[in-house]
NURO-884487 format. One line per 3 residues: number of its first residue (from 1); their letters; for each residue z, x, y of N, C-alpha, C, CB. Coordinates in nm, 3 decimals. Glycine has a CB too. Layout:
BEGIN
NUM = a = Z X Y Z X Y Z X Y Z X Y ~ ... .
END
This chain:
BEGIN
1 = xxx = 0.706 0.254 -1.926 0.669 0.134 -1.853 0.561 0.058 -1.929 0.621 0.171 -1.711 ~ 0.566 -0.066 -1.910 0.460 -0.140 -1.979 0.342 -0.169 -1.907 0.507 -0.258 -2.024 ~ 0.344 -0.204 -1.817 0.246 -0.205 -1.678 0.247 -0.098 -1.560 0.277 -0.331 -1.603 .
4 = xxx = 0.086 -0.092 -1.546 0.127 0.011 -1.447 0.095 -0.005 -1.344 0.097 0.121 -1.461 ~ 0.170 0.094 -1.268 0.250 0.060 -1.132 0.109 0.154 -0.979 0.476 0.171 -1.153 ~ 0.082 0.087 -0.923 -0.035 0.122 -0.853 -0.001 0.137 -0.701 -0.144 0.017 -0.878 .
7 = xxx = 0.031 0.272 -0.652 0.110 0.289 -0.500 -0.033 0.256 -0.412 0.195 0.483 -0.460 ~ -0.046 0.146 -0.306 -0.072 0.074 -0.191 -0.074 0.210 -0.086 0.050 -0.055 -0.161 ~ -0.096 0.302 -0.031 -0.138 0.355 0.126 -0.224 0.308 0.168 -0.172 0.479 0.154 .
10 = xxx = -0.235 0.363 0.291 -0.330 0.325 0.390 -0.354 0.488 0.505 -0.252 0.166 0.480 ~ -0.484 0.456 0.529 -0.533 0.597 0.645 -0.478 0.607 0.794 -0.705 0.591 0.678 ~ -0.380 0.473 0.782 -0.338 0.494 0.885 -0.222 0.344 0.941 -0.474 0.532 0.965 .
13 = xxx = -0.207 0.356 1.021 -0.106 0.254 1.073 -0.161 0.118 1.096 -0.045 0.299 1.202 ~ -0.196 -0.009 1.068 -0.220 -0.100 1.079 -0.349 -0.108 1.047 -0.181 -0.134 1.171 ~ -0.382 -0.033 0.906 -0.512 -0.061 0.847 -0.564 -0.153 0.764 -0.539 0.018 0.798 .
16 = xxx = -0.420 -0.236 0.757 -0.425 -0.380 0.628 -0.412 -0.382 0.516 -0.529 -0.448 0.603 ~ -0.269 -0.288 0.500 -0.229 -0.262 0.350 -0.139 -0.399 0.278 -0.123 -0.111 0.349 ~ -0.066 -0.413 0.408 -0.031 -0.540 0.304 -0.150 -0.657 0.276 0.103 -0.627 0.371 .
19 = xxx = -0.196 -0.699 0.409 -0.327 -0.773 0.340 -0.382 -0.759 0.191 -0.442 -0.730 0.415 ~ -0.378 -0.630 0.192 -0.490 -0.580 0.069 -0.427 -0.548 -0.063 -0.574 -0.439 0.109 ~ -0.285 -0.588 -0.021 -0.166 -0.577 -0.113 -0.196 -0.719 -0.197 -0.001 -0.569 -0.023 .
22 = xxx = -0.131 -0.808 -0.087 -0.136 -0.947 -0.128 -0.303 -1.060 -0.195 -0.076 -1.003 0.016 ~ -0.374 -0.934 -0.121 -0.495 -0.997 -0.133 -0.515 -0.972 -0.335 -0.630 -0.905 -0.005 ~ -0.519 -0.834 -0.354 -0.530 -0.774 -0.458 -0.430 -0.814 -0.561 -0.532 -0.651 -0.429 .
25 = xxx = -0.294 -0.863 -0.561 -0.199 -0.930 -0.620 -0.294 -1.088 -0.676 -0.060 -0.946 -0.500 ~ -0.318 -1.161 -0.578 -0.407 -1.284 -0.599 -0.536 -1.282 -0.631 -0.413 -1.354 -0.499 ~ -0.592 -1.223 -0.624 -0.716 -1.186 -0.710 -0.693 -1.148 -0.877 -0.781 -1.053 -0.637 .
28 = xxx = -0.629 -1.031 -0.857 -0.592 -1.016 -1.029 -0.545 -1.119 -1.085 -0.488 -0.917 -1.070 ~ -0.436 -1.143 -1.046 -0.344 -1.312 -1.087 -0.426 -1.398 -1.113 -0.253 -1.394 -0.969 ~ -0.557 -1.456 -1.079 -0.625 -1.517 -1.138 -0.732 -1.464 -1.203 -0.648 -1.593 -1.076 .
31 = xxx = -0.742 -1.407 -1.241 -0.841 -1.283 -1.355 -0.709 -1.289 -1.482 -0.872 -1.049 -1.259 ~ -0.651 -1.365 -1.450 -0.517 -1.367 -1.566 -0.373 -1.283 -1.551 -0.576 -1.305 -1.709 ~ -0.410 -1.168 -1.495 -0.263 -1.025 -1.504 -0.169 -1.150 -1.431 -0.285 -0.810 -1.363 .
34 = xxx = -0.059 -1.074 -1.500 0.068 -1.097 -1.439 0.102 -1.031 -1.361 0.155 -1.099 -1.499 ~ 0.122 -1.047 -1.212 0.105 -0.936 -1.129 0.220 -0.934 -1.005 -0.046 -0.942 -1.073 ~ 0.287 -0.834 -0.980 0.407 -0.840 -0.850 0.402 -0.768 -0.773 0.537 -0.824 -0.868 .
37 = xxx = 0.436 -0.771 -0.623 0.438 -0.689 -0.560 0.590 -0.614 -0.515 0.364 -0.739 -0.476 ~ 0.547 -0.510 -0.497 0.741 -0.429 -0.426 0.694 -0.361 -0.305 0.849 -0.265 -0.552 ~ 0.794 -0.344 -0.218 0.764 -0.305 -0.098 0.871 -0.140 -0.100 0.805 -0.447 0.025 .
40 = xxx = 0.837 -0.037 -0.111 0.902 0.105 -0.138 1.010 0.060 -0.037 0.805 0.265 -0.100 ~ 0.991 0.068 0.084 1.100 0.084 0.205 1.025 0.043 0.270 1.168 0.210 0.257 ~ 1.122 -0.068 0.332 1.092 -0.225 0.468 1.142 -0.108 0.578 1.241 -0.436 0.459 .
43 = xxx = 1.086 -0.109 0.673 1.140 -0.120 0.813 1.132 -0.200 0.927 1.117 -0.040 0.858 ~ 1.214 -0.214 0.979 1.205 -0.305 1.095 1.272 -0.433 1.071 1.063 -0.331 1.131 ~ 1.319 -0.435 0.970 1.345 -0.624 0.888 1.521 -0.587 0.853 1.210 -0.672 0.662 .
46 = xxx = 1.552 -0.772 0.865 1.687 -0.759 0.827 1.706 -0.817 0.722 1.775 -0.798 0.910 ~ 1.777 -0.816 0.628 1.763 -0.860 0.477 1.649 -0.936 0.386 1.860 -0.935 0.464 ~ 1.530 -0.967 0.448 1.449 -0.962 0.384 1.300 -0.870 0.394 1.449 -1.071 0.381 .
49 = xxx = 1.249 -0.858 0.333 1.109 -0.812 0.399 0.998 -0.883 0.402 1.061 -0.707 0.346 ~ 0.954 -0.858 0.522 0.809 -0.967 0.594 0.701 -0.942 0.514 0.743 -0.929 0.768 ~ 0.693 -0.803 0.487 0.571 -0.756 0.407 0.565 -0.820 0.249 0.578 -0.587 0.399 .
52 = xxx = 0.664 -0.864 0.212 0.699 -0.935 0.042 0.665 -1.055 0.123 0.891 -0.929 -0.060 ~ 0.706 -1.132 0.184 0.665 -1.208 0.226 0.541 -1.288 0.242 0.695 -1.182 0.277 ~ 0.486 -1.199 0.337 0.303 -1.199 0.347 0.233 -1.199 0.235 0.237 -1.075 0.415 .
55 = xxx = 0.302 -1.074 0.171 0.206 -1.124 0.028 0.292 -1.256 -0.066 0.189 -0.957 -0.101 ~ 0.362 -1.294 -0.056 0.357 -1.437 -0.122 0.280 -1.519 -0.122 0.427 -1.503 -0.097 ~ 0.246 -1.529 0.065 0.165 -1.614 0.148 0.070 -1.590 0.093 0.155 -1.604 0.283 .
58 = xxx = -0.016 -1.432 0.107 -0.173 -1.429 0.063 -0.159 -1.502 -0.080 -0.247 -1.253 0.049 ~ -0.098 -1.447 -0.179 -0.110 -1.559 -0.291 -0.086 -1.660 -0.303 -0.072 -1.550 -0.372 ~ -0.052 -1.734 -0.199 -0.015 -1.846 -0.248 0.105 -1.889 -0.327 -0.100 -1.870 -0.302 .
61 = xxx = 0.178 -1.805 -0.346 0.344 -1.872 -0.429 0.440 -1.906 -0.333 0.440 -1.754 -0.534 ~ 0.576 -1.910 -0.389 0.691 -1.928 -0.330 0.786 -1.778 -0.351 0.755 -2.067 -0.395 ~ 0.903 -1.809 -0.360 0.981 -1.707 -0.358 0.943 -1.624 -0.553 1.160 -1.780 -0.312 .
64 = xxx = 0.923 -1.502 -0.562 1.010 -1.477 -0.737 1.109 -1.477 -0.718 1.002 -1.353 -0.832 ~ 1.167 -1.496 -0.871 1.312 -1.423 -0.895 1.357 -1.330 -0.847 1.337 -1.386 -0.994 ~ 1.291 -1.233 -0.859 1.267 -1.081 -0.812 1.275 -1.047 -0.685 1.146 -1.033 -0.842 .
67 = xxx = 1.232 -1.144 -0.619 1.285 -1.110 -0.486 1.376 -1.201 -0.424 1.183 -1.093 -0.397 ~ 1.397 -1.284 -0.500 1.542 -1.346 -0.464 1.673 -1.233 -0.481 1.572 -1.483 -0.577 ~ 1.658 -1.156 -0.609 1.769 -1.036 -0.606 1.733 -0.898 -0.561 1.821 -1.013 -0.744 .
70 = xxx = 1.621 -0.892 -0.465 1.568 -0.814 -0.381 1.509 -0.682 -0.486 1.681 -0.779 -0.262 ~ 1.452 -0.700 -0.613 1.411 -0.586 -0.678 1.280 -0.549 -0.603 1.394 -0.608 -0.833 ~ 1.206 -0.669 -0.572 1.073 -0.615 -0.493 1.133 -0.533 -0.349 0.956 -0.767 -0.443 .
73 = xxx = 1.198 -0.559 -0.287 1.267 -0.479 -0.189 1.413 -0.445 -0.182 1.243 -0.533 -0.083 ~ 1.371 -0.335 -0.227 1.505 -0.271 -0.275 1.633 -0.172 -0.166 1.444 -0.166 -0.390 ~ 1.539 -0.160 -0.068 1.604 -0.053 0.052 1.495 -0.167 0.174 1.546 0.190 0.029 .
76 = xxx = 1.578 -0.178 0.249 1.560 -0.225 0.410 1.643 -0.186 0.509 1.567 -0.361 0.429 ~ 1.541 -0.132 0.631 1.644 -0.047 0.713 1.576 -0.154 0.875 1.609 0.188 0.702 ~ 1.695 -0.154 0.930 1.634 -0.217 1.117 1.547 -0.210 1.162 1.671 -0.177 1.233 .
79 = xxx = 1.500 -0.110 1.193 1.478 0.008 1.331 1.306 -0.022 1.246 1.594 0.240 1.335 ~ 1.211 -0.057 1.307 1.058 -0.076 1.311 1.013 0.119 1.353 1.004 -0.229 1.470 ~ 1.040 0.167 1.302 1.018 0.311 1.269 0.963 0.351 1.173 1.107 0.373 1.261 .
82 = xxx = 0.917 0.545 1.109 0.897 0.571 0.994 1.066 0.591 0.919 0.792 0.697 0.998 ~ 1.041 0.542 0.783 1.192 0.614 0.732 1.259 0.687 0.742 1.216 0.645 0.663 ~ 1.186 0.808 0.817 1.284 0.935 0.787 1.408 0.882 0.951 1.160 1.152 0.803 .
85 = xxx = 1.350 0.811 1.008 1.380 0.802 1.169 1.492 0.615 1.157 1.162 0.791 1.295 ~ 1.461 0.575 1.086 1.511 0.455 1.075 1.617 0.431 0.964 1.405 0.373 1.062 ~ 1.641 0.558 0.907 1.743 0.564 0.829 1.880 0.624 0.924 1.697 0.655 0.702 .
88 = xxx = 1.803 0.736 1.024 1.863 0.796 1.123 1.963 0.660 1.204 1.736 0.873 1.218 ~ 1.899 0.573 1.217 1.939 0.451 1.296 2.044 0.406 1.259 1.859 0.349 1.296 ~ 2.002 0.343 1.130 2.066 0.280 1.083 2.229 0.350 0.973 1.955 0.210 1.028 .
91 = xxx = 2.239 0.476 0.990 2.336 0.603 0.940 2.349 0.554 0.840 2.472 0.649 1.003 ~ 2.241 0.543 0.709 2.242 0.538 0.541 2.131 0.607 0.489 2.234 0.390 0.476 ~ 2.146 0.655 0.408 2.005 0.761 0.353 1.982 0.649 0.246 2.039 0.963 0.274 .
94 = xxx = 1.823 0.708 0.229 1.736 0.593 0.129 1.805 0.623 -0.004 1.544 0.620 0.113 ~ 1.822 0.532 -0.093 1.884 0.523 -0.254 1.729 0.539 -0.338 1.984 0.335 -0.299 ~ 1.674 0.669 -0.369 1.557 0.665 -0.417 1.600 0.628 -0.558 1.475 0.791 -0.393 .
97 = xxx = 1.740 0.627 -0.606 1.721 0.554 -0.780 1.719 0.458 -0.761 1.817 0.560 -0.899 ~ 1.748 0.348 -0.670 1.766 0.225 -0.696 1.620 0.181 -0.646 1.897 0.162 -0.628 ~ 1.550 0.285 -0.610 1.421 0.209 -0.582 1.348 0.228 -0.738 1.322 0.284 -0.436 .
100 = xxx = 1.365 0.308 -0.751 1.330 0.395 -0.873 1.357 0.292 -1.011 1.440 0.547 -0.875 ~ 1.474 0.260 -0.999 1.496 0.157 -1.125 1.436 0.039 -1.092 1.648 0.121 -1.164 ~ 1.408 -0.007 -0.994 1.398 -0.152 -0.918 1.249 -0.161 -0.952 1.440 -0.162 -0.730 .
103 = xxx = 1.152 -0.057 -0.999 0.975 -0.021 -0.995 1.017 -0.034 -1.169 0.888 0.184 -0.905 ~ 1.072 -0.004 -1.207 1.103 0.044 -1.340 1.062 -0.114 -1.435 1.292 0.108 -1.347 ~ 1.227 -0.183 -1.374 1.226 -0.321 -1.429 1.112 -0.416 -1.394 1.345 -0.385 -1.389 .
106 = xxx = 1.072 -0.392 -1.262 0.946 -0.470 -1.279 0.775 -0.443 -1.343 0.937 -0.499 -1.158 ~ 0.818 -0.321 -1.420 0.703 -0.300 -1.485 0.728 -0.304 -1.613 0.642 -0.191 -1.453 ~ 0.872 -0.308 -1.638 0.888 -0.379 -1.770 0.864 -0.562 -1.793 1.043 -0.341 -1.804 .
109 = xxx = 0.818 -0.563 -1.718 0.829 -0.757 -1.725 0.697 -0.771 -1.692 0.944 -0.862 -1.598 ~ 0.632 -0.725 -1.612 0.480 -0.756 -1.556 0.357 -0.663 -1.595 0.483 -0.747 -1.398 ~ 0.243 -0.751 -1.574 0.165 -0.645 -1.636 0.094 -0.507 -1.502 0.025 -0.746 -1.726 .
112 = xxx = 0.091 -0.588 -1.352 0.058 -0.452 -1.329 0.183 -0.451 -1.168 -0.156 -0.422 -1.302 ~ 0.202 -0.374 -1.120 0.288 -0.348 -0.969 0.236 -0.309 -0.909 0.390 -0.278 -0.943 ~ 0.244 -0.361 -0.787 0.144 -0.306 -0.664 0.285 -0.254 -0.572 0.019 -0.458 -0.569 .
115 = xxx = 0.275 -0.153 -0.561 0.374 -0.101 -0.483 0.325 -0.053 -0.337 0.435 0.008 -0.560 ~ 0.395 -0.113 -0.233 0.306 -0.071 -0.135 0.436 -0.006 -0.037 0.199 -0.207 -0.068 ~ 0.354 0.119 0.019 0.445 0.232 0.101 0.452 0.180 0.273 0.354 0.412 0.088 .
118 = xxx = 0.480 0.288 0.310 0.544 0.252 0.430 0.397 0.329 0.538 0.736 0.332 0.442 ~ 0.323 0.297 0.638 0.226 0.355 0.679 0.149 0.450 0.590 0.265 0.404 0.777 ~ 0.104 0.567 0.622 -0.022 0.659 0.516 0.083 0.773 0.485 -0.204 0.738 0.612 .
121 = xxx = -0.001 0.855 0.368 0.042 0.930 0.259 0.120 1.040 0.333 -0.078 0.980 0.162 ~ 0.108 1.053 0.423 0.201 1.201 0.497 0.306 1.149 0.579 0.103 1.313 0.613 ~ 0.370 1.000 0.595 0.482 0.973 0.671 0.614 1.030 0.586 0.486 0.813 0.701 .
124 = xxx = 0.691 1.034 0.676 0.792 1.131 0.600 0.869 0.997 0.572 0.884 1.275 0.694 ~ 0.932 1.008 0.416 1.066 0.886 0.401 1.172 1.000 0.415 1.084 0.774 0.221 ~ 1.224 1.130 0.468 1.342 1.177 0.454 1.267 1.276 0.606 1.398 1.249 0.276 .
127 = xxx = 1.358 1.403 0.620 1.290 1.503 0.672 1.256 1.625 0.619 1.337 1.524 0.759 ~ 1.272 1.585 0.461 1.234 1.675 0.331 1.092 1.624 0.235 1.380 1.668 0.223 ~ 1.132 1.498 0.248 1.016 1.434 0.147 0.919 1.322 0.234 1.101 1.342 0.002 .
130 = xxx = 0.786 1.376 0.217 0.666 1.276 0.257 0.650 1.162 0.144 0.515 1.363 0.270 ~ 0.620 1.043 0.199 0.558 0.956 0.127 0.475 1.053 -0.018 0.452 0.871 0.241 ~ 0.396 1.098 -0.013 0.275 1.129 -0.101 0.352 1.231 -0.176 0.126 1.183 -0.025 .
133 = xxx = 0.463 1.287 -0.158 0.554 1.370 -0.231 0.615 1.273 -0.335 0.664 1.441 -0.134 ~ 0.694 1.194 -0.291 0.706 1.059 -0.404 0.637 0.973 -0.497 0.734 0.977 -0.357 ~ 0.486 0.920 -0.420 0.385 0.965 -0.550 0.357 1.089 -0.602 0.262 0.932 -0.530 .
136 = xxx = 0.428 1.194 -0.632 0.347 1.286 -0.699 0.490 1.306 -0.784 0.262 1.424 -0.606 ~ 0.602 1.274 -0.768 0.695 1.312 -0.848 0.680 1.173 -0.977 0.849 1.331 -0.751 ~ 0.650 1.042 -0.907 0.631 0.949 -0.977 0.539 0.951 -1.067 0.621 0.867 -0.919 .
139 = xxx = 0.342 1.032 -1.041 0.273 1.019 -1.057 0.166 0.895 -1.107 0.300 1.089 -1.081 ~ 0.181 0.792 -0.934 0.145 0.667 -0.912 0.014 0.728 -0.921 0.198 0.582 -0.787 ~ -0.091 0.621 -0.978 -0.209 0.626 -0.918 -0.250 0.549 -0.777 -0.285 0.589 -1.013 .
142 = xxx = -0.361 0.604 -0.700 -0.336 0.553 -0.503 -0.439 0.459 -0.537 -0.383 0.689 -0.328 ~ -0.406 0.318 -0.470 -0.501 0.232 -0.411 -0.476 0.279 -0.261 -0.477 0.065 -0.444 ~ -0.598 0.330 -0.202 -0.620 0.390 -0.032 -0.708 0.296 0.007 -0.691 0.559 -0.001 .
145 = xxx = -0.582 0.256 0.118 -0.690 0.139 0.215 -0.769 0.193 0.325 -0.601 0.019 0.299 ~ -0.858 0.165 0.341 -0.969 0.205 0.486 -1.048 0.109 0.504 -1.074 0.334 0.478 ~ -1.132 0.122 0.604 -1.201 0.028 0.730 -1.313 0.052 0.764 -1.143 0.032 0.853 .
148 = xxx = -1.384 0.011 0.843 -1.480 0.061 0.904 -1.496 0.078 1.038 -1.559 0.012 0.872 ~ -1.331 0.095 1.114 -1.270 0.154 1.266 -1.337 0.229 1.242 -1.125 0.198 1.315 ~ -1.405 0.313 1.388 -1.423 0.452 1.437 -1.322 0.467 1.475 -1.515 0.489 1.530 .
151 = xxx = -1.368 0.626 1.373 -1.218 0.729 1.351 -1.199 0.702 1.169 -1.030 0.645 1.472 ~ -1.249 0.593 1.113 -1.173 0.591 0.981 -1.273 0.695 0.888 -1.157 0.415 0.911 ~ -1.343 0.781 0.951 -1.398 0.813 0.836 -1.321 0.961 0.815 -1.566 0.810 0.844 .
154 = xxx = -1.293 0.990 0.902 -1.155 1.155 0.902 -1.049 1.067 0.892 -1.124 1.288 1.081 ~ -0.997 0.991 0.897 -0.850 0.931 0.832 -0.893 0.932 0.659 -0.804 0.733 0.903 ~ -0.961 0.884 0.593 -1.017 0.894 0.504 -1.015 0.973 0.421 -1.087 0.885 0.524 .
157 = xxx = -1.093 1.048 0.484 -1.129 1.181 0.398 -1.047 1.290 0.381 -1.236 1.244 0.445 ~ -0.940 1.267 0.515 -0.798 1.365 0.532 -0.718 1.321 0.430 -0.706 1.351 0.679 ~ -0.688 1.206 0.406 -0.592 1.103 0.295 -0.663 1.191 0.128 -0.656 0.857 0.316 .
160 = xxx = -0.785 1.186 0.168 -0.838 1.194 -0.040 -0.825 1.355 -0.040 -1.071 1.126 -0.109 ~ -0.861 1.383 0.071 -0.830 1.535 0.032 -0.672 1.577 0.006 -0.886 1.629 0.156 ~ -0.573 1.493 0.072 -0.483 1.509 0.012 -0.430 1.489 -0.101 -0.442 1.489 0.054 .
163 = xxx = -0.472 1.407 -0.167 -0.454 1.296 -0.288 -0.481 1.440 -0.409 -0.609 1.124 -0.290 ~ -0.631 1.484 -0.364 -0.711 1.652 -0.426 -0.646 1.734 -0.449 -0.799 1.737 -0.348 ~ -0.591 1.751 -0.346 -0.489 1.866 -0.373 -0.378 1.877 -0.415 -0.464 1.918 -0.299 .
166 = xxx = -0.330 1.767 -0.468 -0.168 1.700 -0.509 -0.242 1.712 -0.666 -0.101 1.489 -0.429 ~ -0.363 1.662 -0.689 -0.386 1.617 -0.789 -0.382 1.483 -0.807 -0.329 1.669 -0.856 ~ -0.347 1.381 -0.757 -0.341 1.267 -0.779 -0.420 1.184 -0.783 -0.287 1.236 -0.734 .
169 = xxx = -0.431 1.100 -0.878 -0.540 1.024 -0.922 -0.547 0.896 -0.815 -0.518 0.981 -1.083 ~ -0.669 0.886 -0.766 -0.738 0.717 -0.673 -0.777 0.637 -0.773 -0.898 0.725 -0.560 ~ -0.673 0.581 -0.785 -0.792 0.466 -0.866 -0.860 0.353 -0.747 -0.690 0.347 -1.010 .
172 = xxx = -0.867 0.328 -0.683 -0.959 0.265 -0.572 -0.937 0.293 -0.446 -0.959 0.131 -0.571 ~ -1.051 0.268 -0.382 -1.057 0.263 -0.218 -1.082 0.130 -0.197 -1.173 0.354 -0.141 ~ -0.987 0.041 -0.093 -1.006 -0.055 -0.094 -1.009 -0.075 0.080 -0.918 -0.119 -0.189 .
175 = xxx = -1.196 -0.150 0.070 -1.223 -0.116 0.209 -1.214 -0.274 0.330 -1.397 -0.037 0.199 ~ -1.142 -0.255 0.374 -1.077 -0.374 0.441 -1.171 -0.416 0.552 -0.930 -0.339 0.500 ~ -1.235 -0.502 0.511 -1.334 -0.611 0.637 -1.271 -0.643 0.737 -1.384 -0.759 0.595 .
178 = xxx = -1.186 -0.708 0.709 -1.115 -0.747 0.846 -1.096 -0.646 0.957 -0.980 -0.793 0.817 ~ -1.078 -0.505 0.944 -1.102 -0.411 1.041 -1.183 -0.306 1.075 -1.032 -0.373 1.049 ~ -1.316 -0.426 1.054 -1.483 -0.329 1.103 -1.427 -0.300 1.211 -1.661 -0.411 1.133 .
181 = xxx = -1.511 -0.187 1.285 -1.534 -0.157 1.459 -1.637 -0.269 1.483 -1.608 0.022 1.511 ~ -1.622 -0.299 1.594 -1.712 -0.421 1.725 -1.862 -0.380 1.687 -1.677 -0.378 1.949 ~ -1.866 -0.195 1.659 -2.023 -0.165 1.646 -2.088 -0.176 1.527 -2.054 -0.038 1.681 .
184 = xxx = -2.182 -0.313 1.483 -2.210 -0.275 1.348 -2.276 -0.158 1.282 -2.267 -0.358 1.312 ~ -2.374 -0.099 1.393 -2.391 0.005 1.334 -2.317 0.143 1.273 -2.452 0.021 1.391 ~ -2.226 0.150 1.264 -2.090 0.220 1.305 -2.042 0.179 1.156 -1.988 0.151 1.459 .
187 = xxx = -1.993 0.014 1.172 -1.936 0.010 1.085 -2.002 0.035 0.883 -1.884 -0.106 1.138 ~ -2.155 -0.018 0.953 -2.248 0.026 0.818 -2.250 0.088 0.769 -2.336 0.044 0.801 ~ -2.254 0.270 0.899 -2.267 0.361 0.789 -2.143 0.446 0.748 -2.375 0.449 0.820 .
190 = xxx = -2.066 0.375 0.811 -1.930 0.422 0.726 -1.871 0.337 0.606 -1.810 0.429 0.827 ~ -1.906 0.239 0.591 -1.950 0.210 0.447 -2.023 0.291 0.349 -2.021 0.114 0.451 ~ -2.167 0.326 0.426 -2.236 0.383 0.314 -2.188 0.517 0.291 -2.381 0.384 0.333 .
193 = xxx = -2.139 0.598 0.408 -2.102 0.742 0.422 -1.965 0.741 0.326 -2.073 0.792 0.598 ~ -1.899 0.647 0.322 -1.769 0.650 0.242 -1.799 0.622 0.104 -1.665 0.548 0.291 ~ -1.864 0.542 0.032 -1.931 0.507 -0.066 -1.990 0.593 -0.141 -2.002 0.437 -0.036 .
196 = xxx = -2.112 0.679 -0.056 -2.123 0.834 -0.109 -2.035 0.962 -0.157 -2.174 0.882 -0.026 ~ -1.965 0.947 -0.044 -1.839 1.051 -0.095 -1.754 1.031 -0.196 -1.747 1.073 -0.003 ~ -1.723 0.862 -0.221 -1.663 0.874 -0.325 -1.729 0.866 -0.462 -1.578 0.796 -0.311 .
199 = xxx = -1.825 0.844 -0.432 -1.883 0.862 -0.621 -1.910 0.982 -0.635 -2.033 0.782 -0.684 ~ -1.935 1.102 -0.535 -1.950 1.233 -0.549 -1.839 1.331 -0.546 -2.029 1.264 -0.466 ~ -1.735 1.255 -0.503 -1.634 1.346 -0.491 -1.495 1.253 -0.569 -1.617 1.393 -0.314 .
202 = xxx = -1.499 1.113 -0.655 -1.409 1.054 -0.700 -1.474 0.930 -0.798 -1.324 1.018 -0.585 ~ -1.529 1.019 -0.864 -1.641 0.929 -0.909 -1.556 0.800 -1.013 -1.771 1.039 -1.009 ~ -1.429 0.817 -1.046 -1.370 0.735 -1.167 -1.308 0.607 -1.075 -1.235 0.833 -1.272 .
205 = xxx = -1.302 0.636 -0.948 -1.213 0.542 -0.857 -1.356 0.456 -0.837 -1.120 0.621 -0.694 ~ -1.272 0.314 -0.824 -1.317 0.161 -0.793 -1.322 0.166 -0.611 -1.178 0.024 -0.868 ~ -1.418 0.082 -0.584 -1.458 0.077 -0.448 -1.425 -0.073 -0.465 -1.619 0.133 -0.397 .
208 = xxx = -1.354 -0.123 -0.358 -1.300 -0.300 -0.349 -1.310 -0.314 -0.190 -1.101 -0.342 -0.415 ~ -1.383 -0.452 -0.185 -1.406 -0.504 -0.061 -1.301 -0.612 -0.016 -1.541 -0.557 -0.062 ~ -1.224 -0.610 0.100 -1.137 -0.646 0.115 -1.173 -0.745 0.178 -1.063 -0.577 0.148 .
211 = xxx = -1.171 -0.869 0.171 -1.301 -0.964 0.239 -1.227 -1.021 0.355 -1.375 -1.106 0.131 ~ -1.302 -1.104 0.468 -1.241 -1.176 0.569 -1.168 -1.275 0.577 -1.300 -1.204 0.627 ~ -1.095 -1.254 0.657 -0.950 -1.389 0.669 -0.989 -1.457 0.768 -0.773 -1.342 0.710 .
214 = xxx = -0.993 -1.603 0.806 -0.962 -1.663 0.946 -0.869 -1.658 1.000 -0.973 -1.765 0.962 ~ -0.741 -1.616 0.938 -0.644 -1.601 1.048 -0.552 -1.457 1.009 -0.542 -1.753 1.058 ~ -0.631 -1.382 1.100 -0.600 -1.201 1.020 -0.396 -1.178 1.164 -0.857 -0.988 1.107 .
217 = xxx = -0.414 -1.178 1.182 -0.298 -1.093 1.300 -0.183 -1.163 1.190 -0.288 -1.161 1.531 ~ -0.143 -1.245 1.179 -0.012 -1.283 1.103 -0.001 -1.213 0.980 -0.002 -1.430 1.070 ~ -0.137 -1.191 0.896 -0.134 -1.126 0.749 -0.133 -0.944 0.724 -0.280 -1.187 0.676 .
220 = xx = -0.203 -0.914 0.843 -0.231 -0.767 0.879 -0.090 -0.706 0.934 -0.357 -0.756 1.000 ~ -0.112 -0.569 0.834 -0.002 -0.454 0.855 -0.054 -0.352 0.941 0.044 -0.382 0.721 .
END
């Protein structure tokens, strides 16, 4: 591959991965990279995906090529489920080569891929294989999204310890503003408490602030 390809989780279900997808696509993009996004497996959508979508929007483009011949989304299933359950639905099992080639070609053309998964690192895409099993056969490095919700600091730390034990490399934690808790105090020191842990326990991974939107519910996953 010529560019590399950077798998998108999140600690949990509507923690603002695509936000931080699209956000992080448009940021680099003007720092110069040539930069695309792919969506592993859409659910819930019918021939296109919302989440490719959104991030168009956060950047600011129109359609690519690329997702005009659906390489950024390569598998889309109905059913607003996890994969392993929405493949069930829909009676087709996921085509992991064609996702597989579909990550391939677009890292032959671009310089980096933001590949973003389907909820956090332990959802199952089969009832054999977890998400975080597929980064590890791939050996993606994780951009892990988190917050400063109470509760995100054990979503967190459950996610990197998994990442630890896979072996898999973080290259950032990317900590999403848009979903402080109401309490600032709360949300402070789980900033700072998260911040600590990772330079002590991930010291090579990038810390990225995911900054505020005025109009978050349409962009947020």
């Amino acid at each position: 591959m010529s560019g590399p390809v950077y798998f998108v989780s999140g600690i949990d279900t509507g923690i603002g991965k695509t936000f931080a997808t699209g956000y992080l696509a448009k940021l680099w993009s003007e720092h110069g990279k040539k930069v695309i996004t792919q969506k592993l497996i859409q659910t819930g959508n019918v021939d296109i995906s919302e989440d490719i979508q959104q991030h168009r929007e956060i950047m600011g483009m129109g359609w690519f090529p690329e997702d005009m011949t659906k390489l950024t989304m390569p598998e889309i299933f109905t059913y607003p489920a996890s994969p392993h359950l929405a493949t069930k639905i829909d009676a087709r099992e996921i085509d992991f080569q064609k996702i597989a080639d579909a990550t391939l070609q677009l890292a032959e053309k671009y310089d980096v891929v933001l590949l973003e998964g389907a909820g956090g690192l332990m959802v199952p895409l089969t009832t054999e294989l977890l998400t975080i099993d597929y980064i590890a056969q791939k050996k993606f490095p994780v951009i892990l999204v988190s917050s400063g919700r109470l509760g995100s600091i054990n979503h967190t730390l459950l996610s990197l310890e998994a990442l630890k034990i896979r072996g898999l490399p973080l290259y950032a934690l990317a900590y999403n503003l848009n979903d402080e808790s109401q309490d600032a105090i709360i949300s402070k020191d789980t900033s700072e408490y998260l911040k600590t842990y990772l330079a002590q326990n991930f010291p090579n991974a990038q810390w990225i602030d995911i900054p505020v939107v005025q109009h978050k519910d349409p962009l947020m996953d």
